[in-house]
N, C-alpha and C positions, 0 to 999 in steps of 0.2 A: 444686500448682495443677492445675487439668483441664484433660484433654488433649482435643484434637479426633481423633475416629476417621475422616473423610472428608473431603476436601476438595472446595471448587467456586472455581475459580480460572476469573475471565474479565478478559481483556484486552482494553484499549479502544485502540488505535493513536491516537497522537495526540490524544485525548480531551481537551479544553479543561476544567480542572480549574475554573476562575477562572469561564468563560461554566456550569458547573452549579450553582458555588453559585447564582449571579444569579438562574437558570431554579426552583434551591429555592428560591430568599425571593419566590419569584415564585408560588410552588404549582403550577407544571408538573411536577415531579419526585416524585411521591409515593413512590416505592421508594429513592429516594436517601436523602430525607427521614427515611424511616424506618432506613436504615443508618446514616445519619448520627449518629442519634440515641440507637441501639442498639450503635456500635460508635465505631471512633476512625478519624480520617482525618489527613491530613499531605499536605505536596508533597512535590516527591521533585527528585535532581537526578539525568541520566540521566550515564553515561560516557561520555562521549565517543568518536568523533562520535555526536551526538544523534542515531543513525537506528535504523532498525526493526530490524537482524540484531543491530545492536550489544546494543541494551538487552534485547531481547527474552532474548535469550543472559544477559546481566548478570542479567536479575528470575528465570531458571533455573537460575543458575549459584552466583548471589553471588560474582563475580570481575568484577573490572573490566574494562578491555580488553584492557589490554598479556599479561593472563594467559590470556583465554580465544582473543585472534588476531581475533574479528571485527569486524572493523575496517570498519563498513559492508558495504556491498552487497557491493562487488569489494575484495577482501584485494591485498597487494602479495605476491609470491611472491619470498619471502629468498632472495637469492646471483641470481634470475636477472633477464632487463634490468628494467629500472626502471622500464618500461610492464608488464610481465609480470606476472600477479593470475589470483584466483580467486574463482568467488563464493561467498559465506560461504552465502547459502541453504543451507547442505548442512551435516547436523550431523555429517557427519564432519569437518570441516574446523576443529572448534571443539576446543581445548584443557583445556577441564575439565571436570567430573561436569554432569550434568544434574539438577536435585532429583527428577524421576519417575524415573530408576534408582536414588536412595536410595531412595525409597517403595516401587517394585517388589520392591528388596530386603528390604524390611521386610514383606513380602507384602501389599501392597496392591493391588487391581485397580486400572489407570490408563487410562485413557482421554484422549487428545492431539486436540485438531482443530482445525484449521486455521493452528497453529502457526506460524509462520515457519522456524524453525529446526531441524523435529522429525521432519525425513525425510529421507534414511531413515531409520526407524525403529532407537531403540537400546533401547527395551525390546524383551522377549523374548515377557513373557506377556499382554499390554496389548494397548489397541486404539489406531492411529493412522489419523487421514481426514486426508489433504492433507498440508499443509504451508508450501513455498515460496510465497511472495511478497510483493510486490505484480508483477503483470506477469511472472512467471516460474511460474508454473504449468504443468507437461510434461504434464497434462491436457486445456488448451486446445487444439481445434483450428484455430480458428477466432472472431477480434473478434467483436463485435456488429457489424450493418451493419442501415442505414436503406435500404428497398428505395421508390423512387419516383419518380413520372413529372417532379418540379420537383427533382432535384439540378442544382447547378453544380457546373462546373470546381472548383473548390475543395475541392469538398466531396466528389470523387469517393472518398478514402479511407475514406471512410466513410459514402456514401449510392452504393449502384450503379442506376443507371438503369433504369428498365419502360419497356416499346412497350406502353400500352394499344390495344386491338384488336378489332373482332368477332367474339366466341366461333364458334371452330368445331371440328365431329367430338365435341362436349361429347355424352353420351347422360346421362339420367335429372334434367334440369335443371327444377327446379321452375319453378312459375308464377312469370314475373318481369313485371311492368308496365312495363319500358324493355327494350331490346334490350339479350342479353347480352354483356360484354363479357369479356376473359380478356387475362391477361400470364403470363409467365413470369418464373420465379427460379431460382438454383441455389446451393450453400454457397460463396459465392465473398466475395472482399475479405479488405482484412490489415487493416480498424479503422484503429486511430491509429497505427500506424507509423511512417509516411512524415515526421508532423507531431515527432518525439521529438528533442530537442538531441541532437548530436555524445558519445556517451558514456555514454547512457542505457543499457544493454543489454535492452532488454525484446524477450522473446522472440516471435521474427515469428511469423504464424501459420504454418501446418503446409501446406506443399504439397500437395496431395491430385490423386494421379494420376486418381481417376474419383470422380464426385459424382454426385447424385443429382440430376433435376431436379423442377420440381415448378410444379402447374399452376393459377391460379388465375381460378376465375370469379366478375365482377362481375355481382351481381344487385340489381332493385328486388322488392323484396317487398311492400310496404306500401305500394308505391302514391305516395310524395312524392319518389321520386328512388332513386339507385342505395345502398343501405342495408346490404349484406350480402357479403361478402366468402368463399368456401368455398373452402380449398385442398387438391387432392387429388395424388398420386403418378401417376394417369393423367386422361383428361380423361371422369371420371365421378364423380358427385354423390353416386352410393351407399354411397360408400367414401372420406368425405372423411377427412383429416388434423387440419384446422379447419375451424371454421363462426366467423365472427365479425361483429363490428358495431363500428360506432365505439367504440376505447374496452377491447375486450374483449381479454383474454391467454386465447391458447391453453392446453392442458399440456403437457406436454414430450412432443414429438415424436420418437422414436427411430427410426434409422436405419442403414447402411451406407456406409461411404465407404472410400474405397482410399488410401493412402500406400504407395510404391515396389507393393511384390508381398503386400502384406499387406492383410487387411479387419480392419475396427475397427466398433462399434458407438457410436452416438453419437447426443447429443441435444440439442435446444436447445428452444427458445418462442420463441413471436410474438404480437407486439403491433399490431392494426391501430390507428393512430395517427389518422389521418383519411382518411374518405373523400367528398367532396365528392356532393353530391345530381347533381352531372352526370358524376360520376367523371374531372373536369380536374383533381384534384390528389388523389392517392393516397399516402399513408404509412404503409408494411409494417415495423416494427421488427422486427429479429431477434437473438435474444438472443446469448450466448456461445458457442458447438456444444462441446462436452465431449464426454470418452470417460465411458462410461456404469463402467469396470471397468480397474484398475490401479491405483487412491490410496487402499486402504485395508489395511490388513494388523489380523488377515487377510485373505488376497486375497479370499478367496468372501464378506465382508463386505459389497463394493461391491454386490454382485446386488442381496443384501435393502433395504440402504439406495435405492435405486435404484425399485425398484418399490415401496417404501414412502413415501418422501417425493420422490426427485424427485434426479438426481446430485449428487455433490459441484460445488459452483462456486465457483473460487478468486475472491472481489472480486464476487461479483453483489449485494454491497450497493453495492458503490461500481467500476460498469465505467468501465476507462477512457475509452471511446466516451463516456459521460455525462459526462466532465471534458473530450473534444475537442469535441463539436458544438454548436454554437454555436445560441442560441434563434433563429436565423434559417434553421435547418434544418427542425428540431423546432415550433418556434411557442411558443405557450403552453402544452404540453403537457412543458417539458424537465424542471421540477421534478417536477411529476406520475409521469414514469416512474423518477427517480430515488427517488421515495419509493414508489412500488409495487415496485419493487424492495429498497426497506429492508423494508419490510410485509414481502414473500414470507421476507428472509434471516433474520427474528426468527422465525419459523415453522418453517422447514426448519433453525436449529439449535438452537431449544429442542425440536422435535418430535427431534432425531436425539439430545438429550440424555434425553429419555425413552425412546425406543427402546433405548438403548444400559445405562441405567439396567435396563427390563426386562428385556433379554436379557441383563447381563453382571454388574449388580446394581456397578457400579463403585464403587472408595473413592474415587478422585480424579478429576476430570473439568476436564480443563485445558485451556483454547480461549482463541483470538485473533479478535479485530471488526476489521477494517480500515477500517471506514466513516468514522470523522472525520478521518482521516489524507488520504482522497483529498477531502471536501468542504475542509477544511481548504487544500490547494491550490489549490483553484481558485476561492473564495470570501472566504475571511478576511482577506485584507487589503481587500478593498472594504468590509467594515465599518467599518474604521477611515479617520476623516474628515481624515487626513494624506495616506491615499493618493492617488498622482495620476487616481487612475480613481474616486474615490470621488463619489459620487451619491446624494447623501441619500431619493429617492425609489426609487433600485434598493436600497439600503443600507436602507429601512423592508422591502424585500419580503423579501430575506433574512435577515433576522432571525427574518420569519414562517416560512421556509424552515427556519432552525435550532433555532427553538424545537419546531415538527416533527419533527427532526434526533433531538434529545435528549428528546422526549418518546416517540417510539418506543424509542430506546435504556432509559429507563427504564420503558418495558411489557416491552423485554424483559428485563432484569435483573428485574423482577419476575414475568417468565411461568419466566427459568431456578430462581430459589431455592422456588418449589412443588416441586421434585426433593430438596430437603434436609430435615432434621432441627436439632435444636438440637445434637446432637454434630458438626454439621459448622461446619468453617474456611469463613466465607465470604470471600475476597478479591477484591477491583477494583484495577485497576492500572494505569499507560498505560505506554507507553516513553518519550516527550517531550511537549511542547504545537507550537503554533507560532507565530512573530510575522509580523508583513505585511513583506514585501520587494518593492520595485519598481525596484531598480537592480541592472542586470547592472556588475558590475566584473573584465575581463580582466588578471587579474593579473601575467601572461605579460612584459607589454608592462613592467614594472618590471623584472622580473629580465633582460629580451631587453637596456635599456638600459644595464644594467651588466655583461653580457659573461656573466652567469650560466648565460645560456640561449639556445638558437643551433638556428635552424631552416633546413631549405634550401627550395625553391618546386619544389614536383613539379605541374603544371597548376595546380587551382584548391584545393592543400592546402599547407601549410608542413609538413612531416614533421620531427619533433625530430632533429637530427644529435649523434651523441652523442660525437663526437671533439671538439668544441666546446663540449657542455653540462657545467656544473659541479651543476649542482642543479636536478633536474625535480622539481614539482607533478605530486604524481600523479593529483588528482583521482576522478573515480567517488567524487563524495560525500566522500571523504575529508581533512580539513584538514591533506596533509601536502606533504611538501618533504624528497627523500631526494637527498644529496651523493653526486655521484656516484666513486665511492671506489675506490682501484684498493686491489687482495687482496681487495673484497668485490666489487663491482659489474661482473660482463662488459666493459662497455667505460669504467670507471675510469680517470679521467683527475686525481682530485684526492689528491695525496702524503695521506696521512695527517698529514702534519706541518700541513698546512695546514685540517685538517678542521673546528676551531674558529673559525680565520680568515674561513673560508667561510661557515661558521654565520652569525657575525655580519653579512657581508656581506648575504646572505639579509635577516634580521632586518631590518638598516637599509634592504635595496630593499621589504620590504611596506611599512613605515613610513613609507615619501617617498613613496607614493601618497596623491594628493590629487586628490578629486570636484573637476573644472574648472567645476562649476558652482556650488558653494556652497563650496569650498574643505576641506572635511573630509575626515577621513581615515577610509576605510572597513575601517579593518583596529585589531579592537579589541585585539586581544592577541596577538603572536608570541612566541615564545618556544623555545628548546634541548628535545629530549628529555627530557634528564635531571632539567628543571627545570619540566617536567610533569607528574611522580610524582603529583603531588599532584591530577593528573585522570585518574590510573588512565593512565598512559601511558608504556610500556616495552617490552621486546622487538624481533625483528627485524621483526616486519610495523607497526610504526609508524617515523610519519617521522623525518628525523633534527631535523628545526623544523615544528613545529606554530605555526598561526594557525586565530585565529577574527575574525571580519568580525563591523563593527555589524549590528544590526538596520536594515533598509530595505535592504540589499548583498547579492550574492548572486553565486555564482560557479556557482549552479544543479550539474549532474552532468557540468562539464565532463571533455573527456578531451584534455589535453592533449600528447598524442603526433600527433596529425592534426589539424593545426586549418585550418579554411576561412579564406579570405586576406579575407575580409569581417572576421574576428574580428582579427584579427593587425593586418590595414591600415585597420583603425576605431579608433573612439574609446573609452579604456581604460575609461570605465563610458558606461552608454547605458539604455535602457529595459529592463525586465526581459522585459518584452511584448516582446519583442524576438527572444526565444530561446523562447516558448514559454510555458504557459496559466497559472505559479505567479503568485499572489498573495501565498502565504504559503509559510513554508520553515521549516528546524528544521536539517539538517544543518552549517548553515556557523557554527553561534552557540554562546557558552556556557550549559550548563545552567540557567545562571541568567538568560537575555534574558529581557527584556520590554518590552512595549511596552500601555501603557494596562491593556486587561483582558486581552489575551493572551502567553500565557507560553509560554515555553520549557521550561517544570516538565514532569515528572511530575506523577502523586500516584497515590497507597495509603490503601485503605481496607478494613479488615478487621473483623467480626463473627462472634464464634462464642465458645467453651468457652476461657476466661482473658484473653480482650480485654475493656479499660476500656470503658463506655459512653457515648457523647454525649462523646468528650476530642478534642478538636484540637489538634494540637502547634503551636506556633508558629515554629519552625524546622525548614526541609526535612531529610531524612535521604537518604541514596544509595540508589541500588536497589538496590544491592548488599545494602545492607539487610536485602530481602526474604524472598529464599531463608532465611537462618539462621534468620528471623523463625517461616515457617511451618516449617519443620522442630524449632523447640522445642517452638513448642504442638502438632505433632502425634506429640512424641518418638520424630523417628527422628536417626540421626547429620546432620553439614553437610552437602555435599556439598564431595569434595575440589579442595581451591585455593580454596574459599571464603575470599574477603576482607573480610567485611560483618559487620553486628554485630549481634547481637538489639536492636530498637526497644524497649527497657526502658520506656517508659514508656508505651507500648501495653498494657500487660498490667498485671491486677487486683491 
């Protein structure tokens, strides 16, 4: 059979497999359309838990979980306490081969970006940009923030307040037809921080001992009111930084700022959002601030990239500021900026795959999209007319929202495969889907009832006491439940003789959980370690009882080693809104949830040199799949611990 001599491998995080075909029989997708139709597609089931480190790991690996360790976001760390973990962002942390060090070894040039899992870097002779995330990015310095004269109290996390004022000491200021006016900003604010559930870990922004400030004059130019906006470094017009008008984004603005005894360079953009003809309501959007140099290996990498297209930025398709701020900040303007920022991220990495193309002439080019994973969040369960937020006239505008969404996505999949040949492997591929969830359910409060699980009241936290807990939920994403074991577990309290006793006890407390308000049980499957095999589930960093919750349930990224006595002394399910901005989720459910047209799937989609054309499988296959998959048609060996099988019937 032929082989493919290059690969182009891109990854769609959470990619609604089910909402593209709809968008193709729709004729919004013409690059799908055409893959579709030239290659073979299928769902996919992800391994468990259904989250980003996990699969992403799995579709590079071809190892399920229990073999490759990542086990969600935050790993459990074997033998110590049972709150104690790590996070899997970090591909040293992960247990088996990578398929880009089989291909490296097969001499291939590889090129990795913006991977989840793929920094630090374990090839030697390759090029990696980025990495970690979503919300862990050790590049960012600093959230987006909304700079303006109308934030509230509320919203101070992410809008910092202007003194508009009459310009003064300004020299070289153009002819203005109203009196000039000027505010002040400086790289200040932590984003969405402050608003993140108990357990999230997303990394704060960066302290910065000295910042820069920076000066801006309100001007009328034209004569119908105050229209133009000039921000400079000192307070002179001949040396601005931006010029702007309603509407317009700066370029990336480059900089200096201080953390502890060190200087760093760094850059962000601005977007003046509105500016009022009498200058009574101003909004300055500012973008993410990133270090301009340190996320690419090779290091002197970052320069070129940098002055060529503009820095690395982990999620500036999808910032999390654009999943906190509510259209009551922003206006009518919230979709608008989030799709100028999809525009900018389909430009700056299809342009950095040609760049990288010309200068390094790569065989493999393997990259991760996070953008439907965070819309996905904060949007998809209002589609669906179950939900309790659902609003058929908000619910028509999002739709126009999403078919946007995926009609950019597919100009960029058709702007990346202009870089290929017919000798190369093209793949698509997501890590899960996700369904709409709008019940938080504290599963805590079962196991606290039958002696399992035992907290003491430190002020306004219950802290888990572990001479009394028999079996903690570890949470951070994870569906597990590890007994606490004396010879394995620090403060081991349960005999080994009784560890299966235990188990079941577990089992039957998720079980008697019942919604007080419709009477159902939101717990759709518990079940023994042992007796999970068959979801890729084994080793020491899984639990010793695994559950998954219906779709509509959600136990969000709790951490239950500190929990607020609001959670503990409330009512064991409540609103989902409750805890925070998800509509939609993926981690708590089996790879096979669904709900209406949104799923819990994956799907894979390949075209190139021994793929079938126009074939749809009718039965999902594992992502584990993958890896062996492209590793035949490009003949090189597995990668080792590969558990997956070649999709035989993808191929001619």
């Amino acid at each position: 059979m032929a082989r493919a001599s290059r690969l182009l491998f891109i990854g769609l995080d959470a990619f609604e497999p089910l909402i593209m075909l709809k968008l193709v029989d729709e004729g919004l997708m013409p690059n799908f359309s055409r893959l579709l139709k030239e290659g073979s597609f299928t769902l996919a089931y992800s391994s468990p838990p259904c989250d980003t480190p996990t699969n992403w790991t799995t579709i590079m690996t071809g190892s399920f979980t229990g073999t490759h360790g990542m086990t969600s976001f935050f790993a459990h760390k074997p033998h110590g306490e049972l709150n104690e973990g790590f996070s899997t962002l970090d591909s040293r942390v992960c247990e088996s081969e990578f398929l880009w060090n089989v291909l490296e070894d097969y001499g291939k040039r590889v090129a990795i970006v913006n991977y989840p899992v793929a920094w630090p870097p374990t090839i030697k002779r390759g090029i990696v940009i980025g990495g970690p995330a979503p919300g862990a990015s050790p590049w960012r310095v600093k959230w987006p923030m909304v700079y303006s004269n109308n934030c509230t109290t509320r919203d101070l996390n992410k809008c910092s307040p202007i003194t508009i004022k009459e310009a003064e000491g300004w020299v070289n200021i153009p002819n203005s037809r109203s009196k000039p006016l000027e505010f002040e900003f400086t790289l200040t604010g932590e984003g969405p921080t402050a608003e993140q559930t108990p357990g999230w870990f997303i990394r704060p922004s960066t302290k910065l001992t000295k910042v820069p400030k920076y000066y801006a004059l309100v001007i009328n130019l034209n004569g119908a009111g105050y229209d133009t906006v000039i921000v400079s470094r000192l307070r002179d017009v001949s040396s601005p930084i931006a010029t702007l008008k309603s509407g317009d984004w700066s370029g990336w603005i480059r900089d200096n700022v201080t953390v502890g005894d060190s200087s760093y360079e760094v850059a962000f953009r601005l977007k003046l959002v509105k500016l009022s003809n009498d200058a009574s309501l101003i909004e300055l959007y500012r973008s993410d601030v990133v270090l301009t140099s340190g996320w690419s290996a090779p290091v002197d990498l970052s320069g070129e990239i940098t002055d060529a297209l503009g820095p690395y930025v982990e999620g500036v398709e999808c910032q999390p500021d654009l999943s906190s701020i509510r259209e009551d900040v922003l206006g009518d303007d919230y979709f608008s900026i989030w799709l100028e920022n999809i525009k900018y991220s389909i430009g700056w990495y299809s342009g950095l795959a040609k760049l990288l193309k010309d200068r390094f002439n790569w065989d493999a080019f393997i990259m991760h999209y996070h953008l439907h994973d965070s819309v996905n969040h904060r949007f998809l369960g209002l589609l669906y007319d179950k939900h309790p937020s659902y609003n058929a006239e908000y619910a028509s505008r999002l739709w126009d929202f999403y078919r946007e969404v995926y009609r950019l996505t597919d100009d960029f999949i058709g702007e990346m495969i202009k870089y290929v040949d017919e000798d190369t492997l093209i793949v698509l591929a997501s890590d899960h889907g996700q369904v709409p969830a709008w019940r938080f359910i504290w599963i805590g409060d079962a196991l606290i009832k039958r002696g399992l699980l035992a907290y003491r009241l430190e002020g306004d936290y219950y802290v888990v006491d572990w001479s009394r807990t028999m079996a903690y939920p570890f949470g951070h994403t994870t569906p597990y439940i590890f007994i606490n074991l004396k010879g394995r577990d620090p403060h081991g309290i349960v005999d080994p003789r009784d560890y299966d006793a235990v188990r079941y006890e577990v089992i039957e407390a998720l079980y008697s959980i019942r919604d007080p308000e419709n009477g159902e049980h939101p717990v759709a499957l518990a079940l023994k370690k042992e007796d999970a095999e068959f979801l890729g589930q084994w080793g020491e960093r899984v639990g010793d009882v695994i559950y998954f919750l219906k779709p509509g349930y959600s136990n969000v990224v709790f951490d239950f080693s500190k929990v607020h006595k609001r959670i503990v002394d409330g009512p064991i399910v409540r609103p989902l809104s409750d805890m925070g901005f998800w509509t939609a989720l993926h981690h708590d459910y089996l790879p096979n949830a669904q709900v209406g047209l949104f799923t819990n799937e994956a799907f894979i989609l390949m075209k190139g040199p021994g793929i079938r054309k126009g074939f749809r499988r009718d039965k999902p296959v594992w992502l584990t799949d993958l890896a062996p998959t492209i590793a035949h048609l490009m003949g090189v060996r597995l990668p080792r611990n590969n558990e997956g099988n070649i999709i035989a019937d993808f191929l001619e």
